[in-house]
N, C-alpha and C positions, 0 to 999 in steps of 0.2 A: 515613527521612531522606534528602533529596536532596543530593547534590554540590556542594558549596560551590567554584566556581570561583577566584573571585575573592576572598580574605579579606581584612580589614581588618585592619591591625597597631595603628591607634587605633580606637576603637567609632565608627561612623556616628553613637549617639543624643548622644555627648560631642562628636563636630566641628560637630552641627549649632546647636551653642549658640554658631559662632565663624561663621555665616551670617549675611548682614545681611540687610535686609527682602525682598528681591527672592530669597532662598535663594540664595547666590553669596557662596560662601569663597573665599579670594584666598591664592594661595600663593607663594612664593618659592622658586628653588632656591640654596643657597648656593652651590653648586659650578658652576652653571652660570649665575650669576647673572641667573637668566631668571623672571621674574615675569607668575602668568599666572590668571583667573578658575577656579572651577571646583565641582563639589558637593559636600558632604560623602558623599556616594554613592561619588563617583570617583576621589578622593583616597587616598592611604595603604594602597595595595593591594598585595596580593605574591601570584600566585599559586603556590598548592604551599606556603607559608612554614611552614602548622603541618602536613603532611602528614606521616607516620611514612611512610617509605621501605619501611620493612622488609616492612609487612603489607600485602599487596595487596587483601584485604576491602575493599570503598570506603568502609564504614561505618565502621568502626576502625582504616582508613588517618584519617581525618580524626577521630577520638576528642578529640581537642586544640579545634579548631574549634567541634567543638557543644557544650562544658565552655564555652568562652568566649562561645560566643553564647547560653549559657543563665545566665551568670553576668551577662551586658550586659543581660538583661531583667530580673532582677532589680536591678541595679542604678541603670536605668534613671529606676524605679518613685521610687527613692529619693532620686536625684538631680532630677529633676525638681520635686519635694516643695518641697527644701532652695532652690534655686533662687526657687523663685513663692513662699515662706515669707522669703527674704533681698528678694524683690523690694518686698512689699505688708508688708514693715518686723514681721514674725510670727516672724520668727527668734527660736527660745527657744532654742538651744544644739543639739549633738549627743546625740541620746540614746548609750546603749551598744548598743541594735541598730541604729542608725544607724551609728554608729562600725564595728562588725563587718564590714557589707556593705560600707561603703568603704574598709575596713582592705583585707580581699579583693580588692576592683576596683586601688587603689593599688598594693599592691604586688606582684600577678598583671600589670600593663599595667606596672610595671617592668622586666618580667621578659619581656615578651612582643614587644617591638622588635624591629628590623633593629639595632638601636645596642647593646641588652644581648649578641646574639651577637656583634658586633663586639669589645665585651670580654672576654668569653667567650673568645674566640679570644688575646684579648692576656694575658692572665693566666694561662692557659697559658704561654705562650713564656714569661712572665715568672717561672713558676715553673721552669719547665724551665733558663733562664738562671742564674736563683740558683742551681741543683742545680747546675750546672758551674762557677758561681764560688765554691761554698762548701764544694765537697768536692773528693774528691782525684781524676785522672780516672780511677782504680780504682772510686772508689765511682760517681761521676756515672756511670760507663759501665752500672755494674751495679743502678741505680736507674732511669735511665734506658730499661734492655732490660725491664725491668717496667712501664714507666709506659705507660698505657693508651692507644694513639693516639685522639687529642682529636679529637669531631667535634664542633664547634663547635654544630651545628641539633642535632644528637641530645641533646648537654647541656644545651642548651636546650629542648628538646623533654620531657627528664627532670624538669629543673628546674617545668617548665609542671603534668607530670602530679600531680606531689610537692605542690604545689601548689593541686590540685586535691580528693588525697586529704586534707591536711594545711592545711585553709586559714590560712593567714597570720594572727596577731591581736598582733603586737607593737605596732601602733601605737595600739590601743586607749587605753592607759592615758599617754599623752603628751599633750602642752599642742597644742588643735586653736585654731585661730585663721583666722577668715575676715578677709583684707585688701579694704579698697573703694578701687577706683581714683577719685580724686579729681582725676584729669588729663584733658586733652583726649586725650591721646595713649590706646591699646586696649592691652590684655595681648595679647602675642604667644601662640599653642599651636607644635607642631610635632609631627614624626614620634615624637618621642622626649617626651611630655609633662610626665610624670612628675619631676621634678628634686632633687637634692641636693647640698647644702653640706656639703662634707666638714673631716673633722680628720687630721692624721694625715697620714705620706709612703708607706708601702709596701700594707698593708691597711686600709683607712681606715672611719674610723667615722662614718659619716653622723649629721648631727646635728640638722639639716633636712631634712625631705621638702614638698615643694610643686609643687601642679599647678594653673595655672589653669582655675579654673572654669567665666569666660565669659570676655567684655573686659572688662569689669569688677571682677572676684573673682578674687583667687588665695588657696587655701584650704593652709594653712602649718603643719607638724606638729612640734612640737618634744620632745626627749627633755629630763623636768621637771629633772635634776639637774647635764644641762649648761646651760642656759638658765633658771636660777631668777628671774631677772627675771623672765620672762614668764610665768609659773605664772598669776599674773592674770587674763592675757589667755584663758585659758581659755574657749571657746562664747562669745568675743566677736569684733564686728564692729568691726577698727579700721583709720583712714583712711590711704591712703598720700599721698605727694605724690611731683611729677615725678621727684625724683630715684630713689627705688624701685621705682617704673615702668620704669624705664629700667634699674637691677639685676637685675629680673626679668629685661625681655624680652632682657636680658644673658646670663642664665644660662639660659633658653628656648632661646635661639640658638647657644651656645656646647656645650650637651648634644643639640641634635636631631643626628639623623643626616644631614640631606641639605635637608630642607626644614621652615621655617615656615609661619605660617596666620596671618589675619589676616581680620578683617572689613570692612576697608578695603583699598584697593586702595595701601598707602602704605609703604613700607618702607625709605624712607630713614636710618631710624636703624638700621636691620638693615648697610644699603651700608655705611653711615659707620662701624658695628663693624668689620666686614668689611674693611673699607681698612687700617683699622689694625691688624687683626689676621689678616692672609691665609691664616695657618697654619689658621684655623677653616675654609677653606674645604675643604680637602683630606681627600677621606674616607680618607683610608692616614694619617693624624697619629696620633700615640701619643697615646693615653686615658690609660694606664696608665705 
């Protein structure tokens, strides 16, 4: 296995579905509010991101890397499927091995961000903070002199392997639901794809999961016992209108880390969040 330079922190075969005709994905920065063409090749790249420090073997320095690039061809495979099956109106639902592989893909590219180590790091502090304002600073000191110094990539990098060993299948048996944009306007993606509506102030319980699929599709996951309305909606195709388009690419934009994606070169509704909400631009803002 050769040296993976350059890795992707979103999959090349998933940005290339946010490509218009001419192959040319259109990106935005929030923080530098610079908007600029570009390829699903060259985008969303971090060199070293999933390299294990520790081991200098080159092949199991980057162990993380080819788990993820062997998990994007399988996944690939699948998504593609599901995509030309929603296109040519053959959508019969998610099977359960359907469900499996993209239970995996979903909540591994959760987990595999510039944005999830950025929490990673915040929840930390955040627990380290409650430990000093919930005990006495007898105990915080002596809780503290045990608490494991937090490397934010390496917990991440645990988190990945764990992951790997232990593939993910919570979301199997929850309410899957493909959304159809019904608007002029395109589903925004970003660096950070992946999204959730949370419940809950301190450790929160995600209650939605959803990523879009193209510009078109955002594919929406619900837990069946908070959201019993929508049990129905199960391996169904149901239509959005403008206003939900615009909640998405709310929450698209508000969860990525640095930059969006777009298959138009148009991102005026991203500016207009952005105006009114400046705090989103700044990548040092509390997640947490």
């Amino acid at each position: 296995m050769s040296r993976i330079k350059q890795p992707h922190l979103v999959p090349k075969f998933y940005l290339r579905f946010f490509e218009n005709k001419s192959g040319k994905i259109f990106a935005y920065d929030k923080e530098t509010n610079n908007q600029f063409p570009s390829t699903a090749d060259k985008i969303c790249r971090n060199s070293g991101f999933y390299d294990i420090d520790s081991i200098e073997d080159p092949i199991n320095k980057q162990i993380i890397e080819h788990n993820l690039s062997d998990l994007e061809t399988e996944t690939s495979l699948v998504y593609d499927q599901i995509i030309q099956d929603i296109k040519n109106h053959k959508f019969g639902g998610f099977t359960d091995e359907i469900r499996s592989v993209l239970s995996k893909f979903i909540l591994i590219q959760m987990r595999r961000t510039q944005e999830s180590r950025v929490i990673g790091s915040e929840l930390n502090n955040e627990i380290k903070r409650q430990i000093i304002e919930k005990s006495s600073a007898a105990e915080a000191k002596d809780i503290l002199e045990n608490f494991d110094e937090f490397d934010p990539k390496s917990q991440q990098l645990y988190n990945l392997l764990s992951s790997f060993e232990n593939p993910p299948t919570e979301l199997i048996d929850r309410v899957w639901v493909v959304h159809k944009n019904c608007s002029r306007h395109k589903f925004y993606t970003s660096d950070n794809p992946v999204v959730g509506i949370d419940l809950g102030k301190d450790f929160k319980t995600i209650y939605q999961i959803s990523i879009p699929l193209t510009p078109n599709y955002v594919l929406s996951i619900y837990i069946r016992k908070q959201i019993p309305e929508f049990v129905n909606w199960d391996n169904q195709i149901i239509d959005l209108d403008l206003e939900n388009i615009k909640f998405y690419n709310s929450l698209i934009l508000n969860r990525s880390n640095r930059q969006i994606y777009s298959c138009e070169n148009d991102f005026r509704f991203a500016k207009k969040i952005l105006e009114e909400n400046p705090e989103m631009r700044n990548p040092y803002r509390r997640r947490i």
